[in-house]
N, C-alpha and C positions, 0 to 999 in steps of 0.2 A: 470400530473403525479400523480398517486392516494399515499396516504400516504404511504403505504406498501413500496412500492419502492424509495419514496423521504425518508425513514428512512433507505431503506436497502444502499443506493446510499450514504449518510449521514455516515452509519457504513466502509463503501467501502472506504469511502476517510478518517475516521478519521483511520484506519489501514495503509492507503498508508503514511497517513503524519507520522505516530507513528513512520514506518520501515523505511523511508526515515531519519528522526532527531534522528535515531538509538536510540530512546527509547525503540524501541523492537524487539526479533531478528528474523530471517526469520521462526522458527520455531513455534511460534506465531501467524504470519502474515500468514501462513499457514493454521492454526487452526481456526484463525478466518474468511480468508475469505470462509473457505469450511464451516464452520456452518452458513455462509452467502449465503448459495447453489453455489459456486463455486465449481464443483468436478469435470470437465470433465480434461485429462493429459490437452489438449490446451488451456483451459481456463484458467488453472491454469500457463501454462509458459509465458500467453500471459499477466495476471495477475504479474508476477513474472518479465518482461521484465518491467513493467510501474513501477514497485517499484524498479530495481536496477538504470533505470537511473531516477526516484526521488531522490535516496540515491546519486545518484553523483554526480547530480546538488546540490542537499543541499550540501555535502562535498566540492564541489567546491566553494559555494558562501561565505562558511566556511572561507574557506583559502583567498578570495580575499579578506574579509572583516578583515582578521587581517595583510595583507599586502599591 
């Protein structure tokens, strides 16, 4: 994988982890992965699908982990 894309792939998951431990809100995660050339609608919902259930599982591991 040439650097370009192990740095853009690199930028890709530190936004998924961001939006996932709700450090940052969808409108963000938005912003960044489209200056990251995400812009096509499907890339973007299919993008938007892999980060709501990150945020779920994080929110769930949340909750197991204080009871």
């Amino acid at each position: 994988m040439g650097t370009n894309k192990k740095l853009r792939q690199e930028n890709l998951d530190t936004l998924l982890f961001d939006y996932a431990e709700c450090k940052i809100e969808w409108d963000e995660y938005l912003s960044g992965i489209t200056a990251l050339g995400i812009q096509s609608p499907s890339e973007i919902e299919e993008y938007k699908d892999k980060a709501e259930e990150a945020r779920y599982d994080y929110k769930v591991s949340q909750y197991q982990a204080k009871y």
